[in-house]
C-alpha positions in Angstrom: 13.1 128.8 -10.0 12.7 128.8 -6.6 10.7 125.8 -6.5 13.2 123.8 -8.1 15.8 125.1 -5.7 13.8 123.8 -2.7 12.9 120.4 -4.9 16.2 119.7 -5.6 17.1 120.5 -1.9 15.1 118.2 -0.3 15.5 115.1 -2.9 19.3 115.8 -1.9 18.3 115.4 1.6 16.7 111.8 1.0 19.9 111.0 -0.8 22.1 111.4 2.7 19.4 109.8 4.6 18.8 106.3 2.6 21.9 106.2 0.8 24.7 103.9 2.0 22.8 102.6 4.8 24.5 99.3 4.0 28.4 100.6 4.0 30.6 98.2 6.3 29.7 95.2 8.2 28.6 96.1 11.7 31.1 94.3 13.4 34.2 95.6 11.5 33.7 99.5 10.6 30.6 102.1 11.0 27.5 101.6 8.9 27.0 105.4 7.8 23.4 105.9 8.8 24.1 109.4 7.1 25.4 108.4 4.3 28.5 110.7 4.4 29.1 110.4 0.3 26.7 112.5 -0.4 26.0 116.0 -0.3 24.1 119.2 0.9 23.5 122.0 2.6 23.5 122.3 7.0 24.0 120.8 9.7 21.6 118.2 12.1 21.8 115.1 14.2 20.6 111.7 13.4 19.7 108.8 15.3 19.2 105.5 14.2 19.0 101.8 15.2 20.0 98.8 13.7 19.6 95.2 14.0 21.3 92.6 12.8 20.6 88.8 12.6 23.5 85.9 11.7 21.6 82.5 11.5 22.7 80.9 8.7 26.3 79.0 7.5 27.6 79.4 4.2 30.6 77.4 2.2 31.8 80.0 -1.1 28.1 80.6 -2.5 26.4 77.5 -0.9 24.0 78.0 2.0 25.0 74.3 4.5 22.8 73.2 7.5 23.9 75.2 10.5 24.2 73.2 13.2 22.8 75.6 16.0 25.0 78.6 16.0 23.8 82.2 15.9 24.8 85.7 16.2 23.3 89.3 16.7 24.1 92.7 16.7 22.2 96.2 18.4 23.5 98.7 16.6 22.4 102.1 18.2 24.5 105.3 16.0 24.4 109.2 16.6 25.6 111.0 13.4 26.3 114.8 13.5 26.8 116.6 10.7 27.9 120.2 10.3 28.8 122.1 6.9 31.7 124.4 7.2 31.4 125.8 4.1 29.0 125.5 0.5 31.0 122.4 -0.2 32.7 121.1 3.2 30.9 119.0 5.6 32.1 116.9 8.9 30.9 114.5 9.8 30.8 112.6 13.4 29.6 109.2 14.1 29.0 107.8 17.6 28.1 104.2 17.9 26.7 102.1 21.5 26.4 98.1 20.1 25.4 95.3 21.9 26.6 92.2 20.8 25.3 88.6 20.8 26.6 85.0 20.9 24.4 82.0 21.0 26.3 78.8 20.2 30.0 79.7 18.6 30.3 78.1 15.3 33.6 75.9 15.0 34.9 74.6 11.5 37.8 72.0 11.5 40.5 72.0 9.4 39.4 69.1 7.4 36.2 71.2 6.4 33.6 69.8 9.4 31.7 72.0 11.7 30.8 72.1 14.8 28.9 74.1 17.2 30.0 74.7 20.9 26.5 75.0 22.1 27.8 75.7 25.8 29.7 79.2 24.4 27.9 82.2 24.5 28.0 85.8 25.4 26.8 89.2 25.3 28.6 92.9 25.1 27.3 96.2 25.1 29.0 100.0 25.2 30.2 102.2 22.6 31.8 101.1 19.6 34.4 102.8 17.3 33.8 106.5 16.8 34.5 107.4 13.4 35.2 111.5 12.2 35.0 111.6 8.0 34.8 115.1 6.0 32.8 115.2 2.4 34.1 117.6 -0.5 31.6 118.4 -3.2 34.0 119.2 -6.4 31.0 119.0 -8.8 27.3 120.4 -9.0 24.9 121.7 -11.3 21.6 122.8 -11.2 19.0 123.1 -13.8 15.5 123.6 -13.7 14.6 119.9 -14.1 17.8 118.4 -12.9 19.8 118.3 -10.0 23.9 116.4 -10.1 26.6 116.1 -7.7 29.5 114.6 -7.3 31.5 114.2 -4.0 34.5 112.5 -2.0 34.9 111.1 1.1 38.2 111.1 3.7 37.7 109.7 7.4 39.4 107.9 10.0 37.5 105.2 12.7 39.4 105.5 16.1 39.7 102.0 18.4 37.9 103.3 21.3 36.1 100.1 21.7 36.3 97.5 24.0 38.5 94.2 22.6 38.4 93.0 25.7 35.0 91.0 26.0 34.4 87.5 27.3 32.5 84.6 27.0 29.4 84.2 29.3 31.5 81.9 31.8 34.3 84.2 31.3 36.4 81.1 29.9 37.5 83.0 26.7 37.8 86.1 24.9 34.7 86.4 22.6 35.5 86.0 18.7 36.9 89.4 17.3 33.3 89.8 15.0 31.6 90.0 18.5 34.1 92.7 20.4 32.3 96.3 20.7 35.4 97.5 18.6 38.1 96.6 16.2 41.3 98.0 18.2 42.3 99.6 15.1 43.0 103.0 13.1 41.2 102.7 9.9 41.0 104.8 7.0 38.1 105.5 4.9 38.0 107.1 1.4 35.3 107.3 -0.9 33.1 108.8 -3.7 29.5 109.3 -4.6 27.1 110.6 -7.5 24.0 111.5 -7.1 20.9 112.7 -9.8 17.7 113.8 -9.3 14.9 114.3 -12.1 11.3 115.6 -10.6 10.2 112.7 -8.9 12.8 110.2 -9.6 16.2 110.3 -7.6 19.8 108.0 -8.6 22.3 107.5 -6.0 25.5 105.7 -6.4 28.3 105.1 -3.6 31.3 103.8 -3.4 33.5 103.2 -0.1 36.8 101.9 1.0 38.1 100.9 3.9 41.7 100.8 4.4 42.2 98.7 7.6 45.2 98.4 10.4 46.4 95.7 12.8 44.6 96.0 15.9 43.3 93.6 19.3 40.5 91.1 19.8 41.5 89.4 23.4 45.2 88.6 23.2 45.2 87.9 19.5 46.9 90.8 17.4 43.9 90.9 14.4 43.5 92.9 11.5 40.0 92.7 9.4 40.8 93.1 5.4 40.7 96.0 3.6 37.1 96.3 2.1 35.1 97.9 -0.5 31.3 98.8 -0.7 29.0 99.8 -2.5 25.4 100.9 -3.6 23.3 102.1 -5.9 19.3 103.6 -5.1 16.6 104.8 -6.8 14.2 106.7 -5.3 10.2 108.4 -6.3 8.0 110.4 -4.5 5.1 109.2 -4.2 3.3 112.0 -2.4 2.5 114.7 -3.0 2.0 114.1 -6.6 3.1 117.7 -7.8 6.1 119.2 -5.8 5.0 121.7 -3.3 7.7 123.2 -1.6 5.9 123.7 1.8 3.9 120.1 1.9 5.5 117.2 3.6 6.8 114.3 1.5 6.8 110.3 1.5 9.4 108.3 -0.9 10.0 104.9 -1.7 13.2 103.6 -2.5 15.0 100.1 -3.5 18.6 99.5 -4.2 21.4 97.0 -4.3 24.3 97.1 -2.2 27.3 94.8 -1.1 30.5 94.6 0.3 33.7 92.8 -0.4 36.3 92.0 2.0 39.9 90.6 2.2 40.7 88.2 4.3 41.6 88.9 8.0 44.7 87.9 9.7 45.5 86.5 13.1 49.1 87.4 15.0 50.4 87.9 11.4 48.4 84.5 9.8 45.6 85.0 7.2 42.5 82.8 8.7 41.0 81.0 6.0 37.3 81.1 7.5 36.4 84.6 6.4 36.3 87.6 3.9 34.1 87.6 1.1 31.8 89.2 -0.5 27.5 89.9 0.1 25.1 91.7 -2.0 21.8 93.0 -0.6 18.4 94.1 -1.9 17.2 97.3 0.5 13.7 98.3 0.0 12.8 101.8 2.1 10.5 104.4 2.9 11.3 107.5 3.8 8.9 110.7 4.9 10.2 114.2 5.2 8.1 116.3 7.8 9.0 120.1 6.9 11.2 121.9 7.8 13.2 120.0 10.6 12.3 116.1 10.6 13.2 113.3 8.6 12.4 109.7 9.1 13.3 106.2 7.6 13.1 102.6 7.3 15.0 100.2 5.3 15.5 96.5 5.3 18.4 94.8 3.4 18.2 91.1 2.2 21.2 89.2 1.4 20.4 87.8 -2.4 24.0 86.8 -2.6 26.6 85.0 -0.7 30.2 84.4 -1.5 32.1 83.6 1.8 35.8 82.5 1.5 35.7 79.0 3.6 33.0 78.1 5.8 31.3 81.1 7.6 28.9 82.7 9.1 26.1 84.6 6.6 23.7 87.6 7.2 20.3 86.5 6.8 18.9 90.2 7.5 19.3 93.9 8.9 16.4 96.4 9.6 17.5 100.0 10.0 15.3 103.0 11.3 16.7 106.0 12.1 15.0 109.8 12.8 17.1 113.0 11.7 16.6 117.1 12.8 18.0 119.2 10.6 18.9 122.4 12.3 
């Protein structure tokens, strides 16, 4: 019995490390590199990096020529965690971006585009902090099994900069490229989670319920969004659990994101919202009893952009946690 308690323990662990790695675009809310929809035991710290690359122009599900214009995002996040009680955890996420403009994509209102080659830009400091708490109102626990189910409720604080310019300083940077969104959002959302011996299930599910903030002089607000994911996970070594050995897993899910469109002093632009769904390969080892480490790419495999806009073509995440 004890050796299923510390089993299920530690495949609950790789559930909060490789699950929802994918929640929220980087340039609109956090990414959750500690997946704060699932559950278990303690408290630790985790730091991750993430990059993400914007190279490609998309019209609904078709992928068009882009005509030079590019964007990417640094993504550097400290997560601390802390569990209050059995069930109660909070959650804290710090994030310091860097942001990237090379070549500002420009669509007319007749449907051509354009790329101001001359326009570029870069912006780094700390992004939007975000403080979320995670309620687990279902578990059980059987010698073979492990199931829980828990909900999410956070808020993401405007305490970055909106303020950032263009490399000549000619103009305030688009509102996708400023370190923060100058809103309050709100975040609520659910997760389930199974484990069998050495296969694992997660599924997530997050909104994001969004309020007018600042990007320059413009009064914006992103749309409300939704994401989601689902993983599976085996352990690949060792073989047979052993509750003192270290352990490596592999892991591949699909997750996406939908989004409303976003509106401008009041207006609803056109030229964004959508939706993307990734595939996210990972591998994750767990060096007893403190450190945990993982790397995960996702891959766009679908595309449906309202208007003409800019697409993901990847994002690499790595991150290291301590659990105290």
């Amino acid at each position: 019995m004890k050796n299923a308690m510390s089993m299920a323990f530690y495949l609950i662990v790789s559930f909060i490390l490789l699950s929802g790695l994918s929640f929220a675009c980087d340039f609109c809310i956090l990414s959750q590199g500690i997946s704060p929809l699932d559950t278990f035991k303690g408290s630790g710290i985790r730091v991750s990096e993430r990059y993400t690359l914007l190279n490609s122009v998309y019209k609904g599900t078709e992928e068009i020529t882009n005509p030079g214009a590019k964007e990417e995002y640094w993504t550097t996040e400290i997560t601390g965690f802390y569990g209050i009680t059995e069930d109660l955890m909070l959650l804290g996420v710090v994030p310091y971006k860097k942001t990237k403009l090379d070549g500002h994509l420009h669509v007319h209102s007749d449907g051509d585009i354009e790329v101001h080659r001359d326009m570029k830009g870069e912006e780094s400091g700390i992004g939007d902090v975000a403080v979320l708490g995670r309620y687990t109102f279902f578990k059980t626990h059987t010698i073979d099994a492990t199931t829980t189910v828990a909900g999410l409720l956070g808020i993401k604080f405007p305490t970055g900069k909106t303020d950032g310019k263009t490399a000549d300083g000619a103009e305030y940077l688009d509102s996708h490229l400023q370190l923060g969104t100058g809103s309050t959002d709100f975040l609520i959302g659910f997760s389930l989670n199974h484990a069998v011996q050495k296969v694992s299930l997660s599924a997530n599910v997050l909104g994001i319920i969004t309020t007018e903030g600042d990007a320059g002089t413009t009064k914006h607000r992103y749309g409300n969004a939704l994401n989601y994911d689902i993983t599976v996970r085996y352990r690949i070594h060792p073989y047979e659990f052993a509750p003192a050995a270290s352990q490596l897993f592999l892991a591949l899910g699909i997750n996406g994101e939908t989004r409303e469109r976003e509106k401008e002093n009041g207006i609803e632009v056109a030229n964004s919202g959508g939706s993307t769904v990734y595939a996210s390969p990972a591998i994750q080892l767990v060096l007893l009893p403190h450190w945990i480490a993982e790397i995960q790419y996702q891959h766009p495999i679908y595309h449906n952009l309202y208007g003409i806009q800019m697409g993901e073509d990847y994002r690499f995440t790595g991150g290291v946690t301590y659990l105290f």
